[in-house]
N, C-alpha and C positions, 0 to 999 in steps of 0.2 A: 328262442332257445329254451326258455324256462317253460313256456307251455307245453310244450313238446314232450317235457320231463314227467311234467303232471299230466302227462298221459289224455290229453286234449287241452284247447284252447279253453283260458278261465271265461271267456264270455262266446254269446254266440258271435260277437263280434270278430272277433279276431278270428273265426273261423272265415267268415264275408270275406277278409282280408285275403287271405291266401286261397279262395276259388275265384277271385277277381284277377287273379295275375296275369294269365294268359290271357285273358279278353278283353283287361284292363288295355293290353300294348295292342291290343289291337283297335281300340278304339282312339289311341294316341296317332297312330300310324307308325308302322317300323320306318317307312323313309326319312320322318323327320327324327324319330329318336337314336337311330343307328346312324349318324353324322360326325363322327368324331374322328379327328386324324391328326396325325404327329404328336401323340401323346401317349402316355405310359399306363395311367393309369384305363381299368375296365371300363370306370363311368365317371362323369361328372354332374353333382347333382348341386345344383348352386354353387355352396364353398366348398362342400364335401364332395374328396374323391373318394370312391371306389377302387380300392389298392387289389390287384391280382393278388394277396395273400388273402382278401378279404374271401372273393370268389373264390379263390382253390380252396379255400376251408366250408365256405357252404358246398359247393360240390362234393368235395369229402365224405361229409356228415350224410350229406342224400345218399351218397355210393354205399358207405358202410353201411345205412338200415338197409338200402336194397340186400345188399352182400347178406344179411343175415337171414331173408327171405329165403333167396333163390339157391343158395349155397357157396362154397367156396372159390366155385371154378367160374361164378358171375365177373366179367373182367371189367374196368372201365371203359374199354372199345365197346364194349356190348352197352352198357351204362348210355352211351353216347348214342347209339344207335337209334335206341328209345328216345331218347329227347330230355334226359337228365340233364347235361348241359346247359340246356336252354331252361329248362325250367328252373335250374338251381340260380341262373343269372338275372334271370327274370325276377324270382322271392327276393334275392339280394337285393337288386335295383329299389323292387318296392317298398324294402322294408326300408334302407337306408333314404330313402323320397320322404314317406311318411317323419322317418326320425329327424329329417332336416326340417320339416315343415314345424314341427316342435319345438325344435330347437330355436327355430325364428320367431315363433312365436313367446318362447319365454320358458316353453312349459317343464317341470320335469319334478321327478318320483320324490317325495321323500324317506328318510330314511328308515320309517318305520314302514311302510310301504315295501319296499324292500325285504327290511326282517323277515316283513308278515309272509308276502310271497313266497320266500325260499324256507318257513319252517312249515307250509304249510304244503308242500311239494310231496310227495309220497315216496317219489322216489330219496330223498333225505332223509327217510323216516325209519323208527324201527319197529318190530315187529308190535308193538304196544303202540306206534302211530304217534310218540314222540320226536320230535325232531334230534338227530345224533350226528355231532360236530362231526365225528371220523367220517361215516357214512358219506357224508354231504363232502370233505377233505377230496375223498378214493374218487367218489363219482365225478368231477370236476375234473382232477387229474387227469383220468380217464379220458376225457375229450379234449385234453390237449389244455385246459384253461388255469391262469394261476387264479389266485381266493380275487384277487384286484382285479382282472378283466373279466371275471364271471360276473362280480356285485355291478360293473357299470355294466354290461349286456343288461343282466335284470333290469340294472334304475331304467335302460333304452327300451327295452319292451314295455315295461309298466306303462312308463309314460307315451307312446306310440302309443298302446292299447287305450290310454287316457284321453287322449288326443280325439281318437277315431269313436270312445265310446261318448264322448259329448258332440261330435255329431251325429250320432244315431240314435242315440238312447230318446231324442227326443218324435223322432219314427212314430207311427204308430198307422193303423189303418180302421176306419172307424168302420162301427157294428152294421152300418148302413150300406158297406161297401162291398163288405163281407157279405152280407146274405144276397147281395144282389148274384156275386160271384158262385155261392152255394148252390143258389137255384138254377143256376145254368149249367157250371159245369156237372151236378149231380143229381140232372133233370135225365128220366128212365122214358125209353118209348119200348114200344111193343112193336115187334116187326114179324110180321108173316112172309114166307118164305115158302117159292112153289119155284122147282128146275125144270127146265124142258132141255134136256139134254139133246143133242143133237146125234152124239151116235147111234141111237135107238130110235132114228127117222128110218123109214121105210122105202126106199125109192121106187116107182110103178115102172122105170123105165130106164136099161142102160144107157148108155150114153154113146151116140153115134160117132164113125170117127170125123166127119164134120167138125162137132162140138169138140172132142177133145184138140183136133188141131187148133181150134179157135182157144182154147184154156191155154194152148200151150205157146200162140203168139203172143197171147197177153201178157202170157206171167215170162218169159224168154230168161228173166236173171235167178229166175228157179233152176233153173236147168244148164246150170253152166258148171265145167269142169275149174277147179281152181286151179290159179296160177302155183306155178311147181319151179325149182329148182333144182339142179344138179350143184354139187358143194364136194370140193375134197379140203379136207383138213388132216392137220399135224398135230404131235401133240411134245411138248418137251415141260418134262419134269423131271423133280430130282431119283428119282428110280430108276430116270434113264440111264442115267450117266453113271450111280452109286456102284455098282460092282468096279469102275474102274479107277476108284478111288484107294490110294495108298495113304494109310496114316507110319508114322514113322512112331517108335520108340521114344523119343527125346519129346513129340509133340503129348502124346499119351501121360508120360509123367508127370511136363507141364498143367495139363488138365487134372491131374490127380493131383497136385501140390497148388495147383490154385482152388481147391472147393472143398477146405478140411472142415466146416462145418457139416458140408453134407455129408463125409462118411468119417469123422468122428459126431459123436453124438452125443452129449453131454448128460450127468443123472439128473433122471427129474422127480419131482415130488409131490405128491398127490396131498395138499397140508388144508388146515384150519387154522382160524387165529382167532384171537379177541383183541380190547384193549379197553384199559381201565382209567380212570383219569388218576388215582394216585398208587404208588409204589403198597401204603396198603391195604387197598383194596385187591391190589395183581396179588400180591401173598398169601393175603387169605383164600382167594382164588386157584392159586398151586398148591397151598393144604390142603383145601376139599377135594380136589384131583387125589392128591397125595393119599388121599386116606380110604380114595376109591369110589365115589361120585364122578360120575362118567362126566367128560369136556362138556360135550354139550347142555347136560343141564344146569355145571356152574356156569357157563354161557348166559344159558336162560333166566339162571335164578339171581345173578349177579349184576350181570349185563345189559336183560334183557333182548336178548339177540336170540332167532331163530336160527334152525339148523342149514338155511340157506344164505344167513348174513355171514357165518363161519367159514364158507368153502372160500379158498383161493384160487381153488382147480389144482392142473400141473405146470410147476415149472422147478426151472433149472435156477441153480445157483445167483448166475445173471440177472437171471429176470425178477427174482424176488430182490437182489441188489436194486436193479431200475425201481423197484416199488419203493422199497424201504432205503436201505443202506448197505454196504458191505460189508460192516460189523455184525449188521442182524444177520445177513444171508447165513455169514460163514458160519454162524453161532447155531442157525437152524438147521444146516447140512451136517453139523458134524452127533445130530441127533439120530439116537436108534429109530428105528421103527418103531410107533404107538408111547413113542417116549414125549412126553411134555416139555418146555424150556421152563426153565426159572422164570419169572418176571424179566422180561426186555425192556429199558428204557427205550424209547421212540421222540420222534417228531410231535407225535398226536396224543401220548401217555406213555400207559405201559401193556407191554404185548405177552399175549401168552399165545405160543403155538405149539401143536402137533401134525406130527409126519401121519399118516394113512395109509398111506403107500409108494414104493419106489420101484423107479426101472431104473436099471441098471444103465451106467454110459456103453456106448460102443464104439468099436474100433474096426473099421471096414478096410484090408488089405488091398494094395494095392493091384495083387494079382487076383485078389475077388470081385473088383469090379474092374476088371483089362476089358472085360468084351463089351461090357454098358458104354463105358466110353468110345471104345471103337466105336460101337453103333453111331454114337451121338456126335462123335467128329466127323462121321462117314457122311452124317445126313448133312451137318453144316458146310460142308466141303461143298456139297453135290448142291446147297442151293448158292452157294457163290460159281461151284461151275457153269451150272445151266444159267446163272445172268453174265457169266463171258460169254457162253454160248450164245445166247441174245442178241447180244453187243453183232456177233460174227452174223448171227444169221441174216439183223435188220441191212448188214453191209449186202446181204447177199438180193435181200429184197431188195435194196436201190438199183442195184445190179441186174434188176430183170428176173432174176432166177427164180423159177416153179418151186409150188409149195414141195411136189413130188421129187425134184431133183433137190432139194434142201434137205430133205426129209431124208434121202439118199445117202446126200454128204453127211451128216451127222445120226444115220442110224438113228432117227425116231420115227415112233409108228405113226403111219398114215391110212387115213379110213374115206371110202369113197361115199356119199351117199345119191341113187341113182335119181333120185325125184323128193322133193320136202316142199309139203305145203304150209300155209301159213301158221298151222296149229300143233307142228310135229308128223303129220301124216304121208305117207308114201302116196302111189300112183291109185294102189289099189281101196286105198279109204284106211290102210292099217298104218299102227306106228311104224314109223321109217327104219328101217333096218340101219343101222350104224350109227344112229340118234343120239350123240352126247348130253346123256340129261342133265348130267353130271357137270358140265358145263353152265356156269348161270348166264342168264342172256343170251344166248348162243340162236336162237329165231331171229330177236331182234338186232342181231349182227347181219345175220343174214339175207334178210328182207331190208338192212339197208345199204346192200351192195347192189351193182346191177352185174351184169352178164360183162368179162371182159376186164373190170376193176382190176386193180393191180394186189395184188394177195398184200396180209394188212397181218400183226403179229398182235396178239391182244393179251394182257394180265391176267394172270391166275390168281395174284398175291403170293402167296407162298406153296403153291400149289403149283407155280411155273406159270407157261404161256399156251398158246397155241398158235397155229397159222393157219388162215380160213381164205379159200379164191371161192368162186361164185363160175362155173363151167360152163353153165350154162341156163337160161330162162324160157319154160315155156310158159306164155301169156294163157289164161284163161279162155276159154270157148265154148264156143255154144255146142253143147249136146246135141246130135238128129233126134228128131221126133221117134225115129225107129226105136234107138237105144234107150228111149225112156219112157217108150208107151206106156208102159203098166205104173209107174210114178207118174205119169196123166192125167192118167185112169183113177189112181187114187186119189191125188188131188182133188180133180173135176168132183169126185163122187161126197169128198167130206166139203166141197165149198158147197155143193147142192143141199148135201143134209144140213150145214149150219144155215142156208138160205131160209128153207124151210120150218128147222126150228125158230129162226126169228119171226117167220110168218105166224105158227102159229101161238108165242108167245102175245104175239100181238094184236092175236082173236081174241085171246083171253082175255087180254086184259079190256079189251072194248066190252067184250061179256059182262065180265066184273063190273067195269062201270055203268052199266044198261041198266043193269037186272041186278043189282048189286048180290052176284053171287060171288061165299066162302072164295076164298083159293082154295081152302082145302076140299070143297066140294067139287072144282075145276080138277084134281089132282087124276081124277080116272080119266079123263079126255087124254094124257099125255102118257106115252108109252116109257116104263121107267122114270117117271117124274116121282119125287120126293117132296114131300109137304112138311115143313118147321114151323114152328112159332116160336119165340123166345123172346125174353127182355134183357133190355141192353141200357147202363148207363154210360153217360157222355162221358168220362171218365172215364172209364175201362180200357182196360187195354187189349189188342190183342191175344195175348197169350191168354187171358180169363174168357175168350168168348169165341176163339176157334174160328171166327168172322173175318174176312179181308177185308181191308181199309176202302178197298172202290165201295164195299159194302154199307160199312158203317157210315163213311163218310156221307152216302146215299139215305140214308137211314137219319143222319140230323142236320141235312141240308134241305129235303124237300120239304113239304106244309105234309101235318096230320092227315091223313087221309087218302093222299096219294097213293097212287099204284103206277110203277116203272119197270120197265125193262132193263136188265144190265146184263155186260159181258160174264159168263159164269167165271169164280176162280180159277178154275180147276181148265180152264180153255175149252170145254164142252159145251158147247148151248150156250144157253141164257139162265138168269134166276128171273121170276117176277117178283117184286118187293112193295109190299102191302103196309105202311105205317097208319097202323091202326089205334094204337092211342100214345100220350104225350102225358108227363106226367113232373112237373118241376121240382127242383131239389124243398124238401121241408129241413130249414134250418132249426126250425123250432124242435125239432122233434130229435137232432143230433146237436146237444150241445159240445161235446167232445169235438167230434169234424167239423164242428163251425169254426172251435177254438184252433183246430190247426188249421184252418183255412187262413184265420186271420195271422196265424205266424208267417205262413207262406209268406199273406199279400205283405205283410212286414218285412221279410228278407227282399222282395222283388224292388220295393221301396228302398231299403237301405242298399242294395245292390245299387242302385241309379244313383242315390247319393255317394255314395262311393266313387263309383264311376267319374262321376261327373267331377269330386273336388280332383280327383287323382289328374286327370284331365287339364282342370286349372292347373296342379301343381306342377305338372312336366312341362307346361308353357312357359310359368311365368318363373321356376327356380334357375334355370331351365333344367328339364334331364336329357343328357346325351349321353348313350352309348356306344364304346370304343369297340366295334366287332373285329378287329383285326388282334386287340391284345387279347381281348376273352379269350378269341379261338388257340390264339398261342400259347395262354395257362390250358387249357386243356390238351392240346396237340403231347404239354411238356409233360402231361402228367399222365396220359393216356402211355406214351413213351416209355417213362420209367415203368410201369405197371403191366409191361411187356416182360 
């Protein structure tokens, strides 16, 4: 929690900790650690359970940073989608593994420890990088913690982090090991680079129809029409039905007298505040206002508070009540605009605030918003209709009854589609005409019915249903020779050019090795051939060297000196590949990249150490998790957040 605050983890330790989590359980195995049943709580980790308040609060806390990334309309259904859920139950699990292994152990923070931690947090700090009791009061409330279960979360992280840094800290990877690893991985070879393309082969002779019939027995599953479907489907959603939807009067008003937050709307206030530790310090602080020194610089001068520890933002009466009290609020609303307050006694000191600006409350009529709510009953209505309609239609599917005669009885649209193949495609090679793309999975609905199947009703979510039969199947077939001579003919002519170019890549390179001639002096024998040289280290990645991987990997697999034939990127020909010189990484000459070489091999070390206690500790505490409650805190809160 407290790392998080300070804006990264205090060691690089505790960073190791949280990129292990995901492949931490996967080297535990999920079968053995998801075993829990007829119990309440998430997890059980030795003595320590895992209370679903514990989990719905880490998941929380993920969701709200998310939230502030993507925006407001980020939901928890979407949260979940991604794999927040699991990743949030996953960090819980660990963190609470590691704290119990502590805890068994004996270990834990002291209180100066502690202090030091939270004064030295940034986030608690004020603009002069003093630690400020309020500061630190706001920000804690904020995420839900009182002063007492914030200071033990801290003592539990310290000491976790304590825990995990006296088995690492003694890590290390020696200067030996390191340069062995420099030299390899940042060892540069020299690679010459000649194409023999194959489109720019010449052929002396067409091709007889002999030859082509013989290309075309060979290859036969070239030339085959795809298997094709006939499909008629229905569609039932709430639009269908919405025009024959009656809302009544008595139902309207109910909706109007149950949602007076939404169309009253309460004044809000755009404010600043301070607060002082004694009564007169806050006075002499409303003098110097008083007498015409602008808030914010007795803020600054006084304070020491910058212009963005002052903002409260906006709110309403209420919500500075939630913060502070309902004495403060009402004392601060019943202030002008740009008007200062006296010194406020508080909780924390004493408060001085000003208004900045206001909106006015409002009051929305009930005949101002008649037709919003019609809308809005109209559309609730029509998606409880169309699942009675469901209910009647699946009666109708037991019953035998055509998607077409359904479709009939209940007046929704139905769309024929005359042929679909397996990729959206019609007869003719185009998108199929009446192709619901709109539909998600709707092929693999379709390709898993056969010809005959009894028509099947499938979920939109809130977007309704549909009904899909299967009319009819034609199985794939063989093309005649007739209808695809000229696809043959082209074939037969690019297998002969790529034959070719491989032939004579393969003079060359005999050439090259004989008479040890250049590639790039070979480059005129090939018609459109291209000659490269370049250097490449073992390192590098793609994107820095515009090289494909059959390439590279060719390039520091074979011995110095080689010369080979490969398939070209680009599916054209061949390249010939010349490894002309080799050249090992000089540690000596980069002390910097040696230095972070050896951090790497350090994390890869402390990674395995990690691994491997976490490993011990899910065996022998043991750790079980309860997949059936997790899933049920999130189902509940996914739920509300609806």
């Amino acid at each position: 929690m407290l790392s998080s605050l300070r804006g990264g983890a205090t060691s690089f330790f505790a960073m190791v900790l949280i990129g292990l989590l995901i492949v931490s359980f996967a080297i535990w195995g999920i079968g053995d650690v998801f075993r829990m049943g007829g119990n309440t709580d998430v997890a059980q980790i030795g003595e320590k359970a895992v209370k679903p308040s514990d989990y719905a609060r880490t998941f929380q806390l993920y969701y709200n940073r998310l939230r502030q990334q993507f925006g407001e309309d980020f939901t928890m259904d979407q949260a979940v989608q991604i794999g927040l859920d699991k990743r949030a139950l996953l960090d819980e699990v660990t963190r609470q593994t590691f704290n119990e292994a502590a805890n068994q152990l004996g270990l834990r923070a002291t209180d100066d420890q502690v202090r030091q931690q939270i004064h030295e947090t940034p986030a608690f700090q004020d603009s002069l990088g003093q630690f400020n009791k309020f500061i630190f009061e706001q920000s804690i409330r904020y995420m839900g913690y009182s002063e007492k279960e914030f200071l033990d979360i801290t003592r539990t992280d310290i000491t976790r982090n304590n825990l995990i840094s006296a088995m690492t800290d003694v890590m290390s990877a020696s200067r030996s090991q390191t340069e062995l690893l420099y030299k390899f991985y940042r060892e540069e070879r020299l690679a010459n680079i000649l194409t023999v393309p194959a489109s720019s082969i010449s052929l002396t002779t067409e091709p007889s129809t002999d030859d082509l019939l013989a290309y075309y027995e060979q290859n036969q599953d070239s030339f085959m029409t795809p298997e094709l479907r006939a499909v008629t489907y229905a569609i039932l959603q709430p639009e269908n039905v919405h025009n024959n939807i009656d809302i009544t009067e008595e139902e309207l008003r109910q909706a109007y007298e149950e949602q007076p937050d939404r169309f009253n709307t309460a004044q809000k206030r755009s404010m600043r505040q301070f607060v002082l530790p004694t009564k007169a310090e806050a006075e002499d602080a409303a003098q110097a206002i008083a007498n015409g020194e602008t808030f914010a610089n007795v803020a600054q001068r006084i304070a020491g508070l910058s212009a963005d520890d002052l903002d409260l933002g906006e709110k309403t009466q209420s919500d500075l009540a939630e913060d502070f009290d309902d004495d403060i609020a009402a004392t601060v609303f019943s202030l002008q605009k740009n008007q200062p307050s006296a010194p406020i006694e508080g909780p924390f000191g004493w408060h001085i605030f000003i208004t900045d600006d206001m909106t006015a409350s409002e009051h929305r009529r009930f005949e101002d918003v008649r037709s919003v709510l019609a809308a809005e009953l109209k559309s609730q209505k029509a998606v409880d209709r169309i699942y009675e309609i469901s209910a009647e239609i699946e009666d109708e599917l037991a019953a035998g009854t055509s998607v077409i005669d359904i479709a009939t009885k209940f007046n929704l649209p139905v769309r024929n589609i005359a042929a679909l193949d397996g990729v959206g495609r019609g007869a003719n090679g185009q998108p199929a005409q009446n192709f619901p793309d709109y539909i998600p999975g709707f092929l693999t609905t379709v390709f898993s019915m056969d010809e005959g199947d009894e028509p099947l009703m499938h979920d939109l979510g809130d977007n309704g249903y549909y009904l899909l039969s299967v009319d009819k199947v034609t199985p794939e077939t063989q093309q005649s020779f007739e209808d695809v001579r000229e696809l043959v003919q082209n074939l037969w002519t690019a297998a002969q050019k790529t034959k070719a170019a491989e032939t004579l890549a393969n003079d060359l390179i005999e050439q090259a090795k004989e008479t040890g001639t250049p590639l790039n002096d070979l480059n005129s024998k090939v018609n459109k051939g291209q000659f490269t040289s370049l250097s490449l280290r073992r390192d590098s990645t793609m994107e820095d060297t515009g090289l494909a991987q059959e390439l590279k990997q060719a390039l520091f697999t074979a011995d110095v000196g080689s010369i080979l034939s490969l398939n070209a990127p680009n599916g054209d020909g061949f390249v010939i590949l010349k490894i002309a010189e080799s050249t090992l990484g000089k540690p000596e000459s980069d002390p910097q990249g040696l230095s972070e070489m050896q951090n790497q091999l350090k994390i890869a070390l402390t990674n395995d150490a990690l691994s491997s206690y976490q490993n011990y500790l899910v065996k022998t505490l043991p750790v079980i998790i309860n997949g059936p409650v997790a899933q049920q805190v999130i189902d509940q809160m996914v739920t509300r957040d609806q």
